[in-house]
TIVEX-913845 format. One line per field, with one value per residue: residue in one letter; x, y, z of N, C-alpha, C, O in turn. Coordinates in nm, 3 decimals, padded with zeros to 5 digits. Example, Ala and Ser with C-alpha at 12.3 -4.5 7.8 and 13.67 -1.06 7.14 Angstrom:
REM residues 2
aa: A;S
n.u: 01.319;01.285
n.v: -00.569;-00.225
n.w: 00.780;00.708
ca.u: 01.230;01.367
ca.v: -00.450;-00.106
ca.w: 00.780;00.714
c.u: 01.320;01.290
c.v: -00.330;00.003
c.w: 00.780;00.787
o.u: 01.424;01.341
o.v: -00.332;00.114
o.w: 00.846;00.804
END
This chain:
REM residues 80
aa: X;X;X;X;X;X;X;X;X;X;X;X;X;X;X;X;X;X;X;X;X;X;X;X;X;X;X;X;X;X;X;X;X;X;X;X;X;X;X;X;X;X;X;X;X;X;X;X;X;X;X;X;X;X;X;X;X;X;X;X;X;X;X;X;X;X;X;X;X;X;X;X;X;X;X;X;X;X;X;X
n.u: 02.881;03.195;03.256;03.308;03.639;03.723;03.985;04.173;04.462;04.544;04.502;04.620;04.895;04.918;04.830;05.082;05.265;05.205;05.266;05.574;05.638;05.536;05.698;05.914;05.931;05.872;06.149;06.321;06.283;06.269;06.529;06.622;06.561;06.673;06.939;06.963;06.922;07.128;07.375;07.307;07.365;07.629;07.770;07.654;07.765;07.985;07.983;07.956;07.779;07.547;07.420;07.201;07.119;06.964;07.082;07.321;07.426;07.593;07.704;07.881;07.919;08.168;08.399;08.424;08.181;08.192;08.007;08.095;08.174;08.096;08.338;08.518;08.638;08.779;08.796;08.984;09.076;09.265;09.328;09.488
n.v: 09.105;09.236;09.183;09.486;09.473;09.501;09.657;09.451;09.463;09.536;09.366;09.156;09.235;09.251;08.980;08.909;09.002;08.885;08.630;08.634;08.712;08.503;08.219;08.376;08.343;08.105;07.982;08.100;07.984;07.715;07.715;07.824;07.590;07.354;07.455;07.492;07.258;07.140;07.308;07.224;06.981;06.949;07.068;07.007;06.801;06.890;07.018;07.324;07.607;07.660;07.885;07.945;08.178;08.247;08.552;08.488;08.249;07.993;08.035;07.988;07.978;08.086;07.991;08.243;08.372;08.488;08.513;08.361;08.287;07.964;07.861;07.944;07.856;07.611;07.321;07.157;06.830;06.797;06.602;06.268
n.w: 07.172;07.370;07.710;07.893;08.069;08.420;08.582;08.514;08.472;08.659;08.899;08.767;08.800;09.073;09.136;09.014;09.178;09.450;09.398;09.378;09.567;09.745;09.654;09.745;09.971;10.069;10.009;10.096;10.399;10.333;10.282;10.521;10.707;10.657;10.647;10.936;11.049;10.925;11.009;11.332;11.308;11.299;11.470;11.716;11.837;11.940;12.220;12.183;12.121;11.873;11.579;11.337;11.085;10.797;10.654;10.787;10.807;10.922;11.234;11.594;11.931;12.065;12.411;12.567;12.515;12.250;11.906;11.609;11.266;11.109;10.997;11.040;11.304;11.501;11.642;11.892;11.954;12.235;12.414;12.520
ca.u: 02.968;03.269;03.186;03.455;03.729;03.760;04.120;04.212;04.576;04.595;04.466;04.745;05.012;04.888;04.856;05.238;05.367;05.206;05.319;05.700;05.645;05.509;05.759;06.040;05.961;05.911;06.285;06.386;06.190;06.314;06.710;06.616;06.511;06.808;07.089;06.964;06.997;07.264;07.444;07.311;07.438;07.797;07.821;07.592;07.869;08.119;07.960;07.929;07.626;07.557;07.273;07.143;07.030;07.012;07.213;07.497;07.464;07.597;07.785;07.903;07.957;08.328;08.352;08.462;08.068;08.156;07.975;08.174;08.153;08.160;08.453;08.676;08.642;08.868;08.819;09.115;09.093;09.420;09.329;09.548
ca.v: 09.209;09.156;09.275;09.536;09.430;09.653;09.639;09.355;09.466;09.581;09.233;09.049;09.273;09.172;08.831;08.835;09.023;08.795;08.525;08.611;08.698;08.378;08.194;08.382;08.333;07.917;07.955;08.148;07.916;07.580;07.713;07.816;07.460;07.312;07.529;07.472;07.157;07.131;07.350;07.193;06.859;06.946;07.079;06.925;06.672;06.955;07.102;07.443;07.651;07.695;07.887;07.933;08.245;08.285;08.623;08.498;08.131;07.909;08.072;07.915;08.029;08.064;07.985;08.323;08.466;08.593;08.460;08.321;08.188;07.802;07.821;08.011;07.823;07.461;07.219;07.011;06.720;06.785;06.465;06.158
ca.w: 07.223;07.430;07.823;07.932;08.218;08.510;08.717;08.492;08.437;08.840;08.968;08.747;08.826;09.231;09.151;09.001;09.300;09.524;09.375;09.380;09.758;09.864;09.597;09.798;10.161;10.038;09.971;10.248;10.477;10.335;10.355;10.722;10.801;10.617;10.696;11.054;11.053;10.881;11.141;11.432;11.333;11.263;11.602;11.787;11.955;12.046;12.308;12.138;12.097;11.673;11.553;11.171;10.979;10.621;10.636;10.840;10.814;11.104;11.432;11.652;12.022;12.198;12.569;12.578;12.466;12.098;11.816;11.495;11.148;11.141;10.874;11.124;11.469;11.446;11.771;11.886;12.060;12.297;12.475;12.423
c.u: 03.049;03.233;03.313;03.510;03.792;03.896;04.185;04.360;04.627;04.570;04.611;04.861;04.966;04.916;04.967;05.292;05.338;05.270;05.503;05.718;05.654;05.623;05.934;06.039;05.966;06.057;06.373;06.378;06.280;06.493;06.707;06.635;06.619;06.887;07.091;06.980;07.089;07.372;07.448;07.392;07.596;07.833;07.749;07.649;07.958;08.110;07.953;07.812;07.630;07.383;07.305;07.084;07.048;07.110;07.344;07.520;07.487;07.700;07.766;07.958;08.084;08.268;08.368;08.271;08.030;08.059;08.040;08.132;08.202;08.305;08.572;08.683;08.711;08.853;08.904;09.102;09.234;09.428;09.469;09.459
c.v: 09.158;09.270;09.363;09.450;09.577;09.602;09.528;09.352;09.462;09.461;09.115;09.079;09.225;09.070;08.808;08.864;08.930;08.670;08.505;08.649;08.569;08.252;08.200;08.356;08.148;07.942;07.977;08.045;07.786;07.602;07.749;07.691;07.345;07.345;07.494;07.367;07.090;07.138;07.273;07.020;06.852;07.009;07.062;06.853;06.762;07.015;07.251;07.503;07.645;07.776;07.889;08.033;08.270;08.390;08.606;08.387;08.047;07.961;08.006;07.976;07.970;08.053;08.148;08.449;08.502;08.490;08.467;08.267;08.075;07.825;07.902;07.978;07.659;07.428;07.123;06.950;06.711;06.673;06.352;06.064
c.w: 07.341;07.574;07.868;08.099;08.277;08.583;08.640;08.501;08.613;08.872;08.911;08.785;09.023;09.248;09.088;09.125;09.418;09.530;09.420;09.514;09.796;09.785;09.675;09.898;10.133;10.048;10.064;10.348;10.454;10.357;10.458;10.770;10.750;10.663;10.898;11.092;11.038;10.953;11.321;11.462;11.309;11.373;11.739;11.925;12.044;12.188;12.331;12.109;11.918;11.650;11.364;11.158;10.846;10.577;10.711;10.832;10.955;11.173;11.510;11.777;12.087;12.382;12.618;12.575;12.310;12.023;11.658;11.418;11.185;11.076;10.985;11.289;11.417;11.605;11.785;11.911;12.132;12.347;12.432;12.445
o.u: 03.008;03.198;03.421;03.449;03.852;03.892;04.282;04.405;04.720;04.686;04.676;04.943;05.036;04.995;04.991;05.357;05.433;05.317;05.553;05.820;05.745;05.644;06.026;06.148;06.058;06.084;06.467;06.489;06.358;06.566;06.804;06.713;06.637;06.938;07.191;07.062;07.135;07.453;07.542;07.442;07.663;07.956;07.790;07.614;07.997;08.206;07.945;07.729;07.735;07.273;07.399;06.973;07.152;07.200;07.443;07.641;07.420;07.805;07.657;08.060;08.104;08.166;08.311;08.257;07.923;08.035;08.032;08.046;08.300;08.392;08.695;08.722;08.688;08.898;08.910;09.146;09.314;09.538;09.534;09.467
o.v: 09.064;09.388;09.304;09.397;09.677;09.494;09.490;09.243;09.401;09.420;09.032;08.990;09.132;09.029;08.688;08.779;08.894;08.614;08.407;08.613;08.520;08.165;08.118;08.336;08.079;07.888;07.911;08.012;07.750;07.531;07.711;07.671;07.247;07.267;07.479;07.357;07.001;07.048;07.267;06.964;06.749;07.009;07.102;06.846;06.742;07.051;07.306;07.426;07.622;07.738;07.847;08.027;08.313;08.365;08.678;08.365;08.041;07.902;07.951;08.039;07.860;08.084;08.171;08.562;08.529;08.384;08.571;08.184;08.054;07.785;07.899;08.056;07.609;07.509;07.021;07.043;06.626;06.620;06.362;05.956
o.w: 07.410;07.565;07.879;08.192;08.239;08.642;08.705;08.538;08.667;08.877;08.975;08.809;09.063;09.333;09.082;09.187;09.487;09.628;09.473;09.573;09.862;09.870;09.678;09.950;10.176;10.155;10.106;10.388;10.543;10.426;10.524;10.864;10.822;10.744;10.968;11.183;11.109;10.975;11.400;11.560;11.305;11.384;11.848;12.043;12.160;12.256;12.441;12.062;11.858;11.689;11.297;11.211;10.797;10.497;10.706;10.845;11.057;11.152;11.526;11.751;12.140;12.444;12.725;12.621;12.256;12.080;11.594;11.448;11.257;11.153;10.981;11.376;11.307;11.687;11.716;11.979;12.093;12.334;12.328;12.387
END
């Protein structure tokens, strides 16, 4: 005789949702530690602040205070 299973269906449906939790924060997690780097080395040299989050990506601080998308701040070199 086969022995009955108690919760069997509830324990797998747990152990999928767990899974696609800890599946998604890995992902989150490793484009944090990328994108941050990423960011910090492309402005690194200018003398600009930059941070990194997954929903906004990399900003970059004006002397002014604001905070900006990388893709819309351009540094000149006026120097000669």
């Amino acid at each position: 005789m086969k022995a009955k299973q108690r919760g069997g269906a509830g324990v797998d449906l747990l152990l999928g949702l767990v899974s696609i939790v800890f599946v998604f924060a890995v992902a989150v997690g490793v484009d944090w530690v990328a994108g941050s780097a990423s960011c910090g080395s492309r402005w690194g040299d200018s003398g600009l602040r930059s941070k990194y989050s997954p929903l906004s990506g990399c900003l970059v601080r004006l002397s002014d205070g604001r905070w900006l998308p990388e893709d819309r701040v351009r540094e000149i070199d006026v120097k000669p």
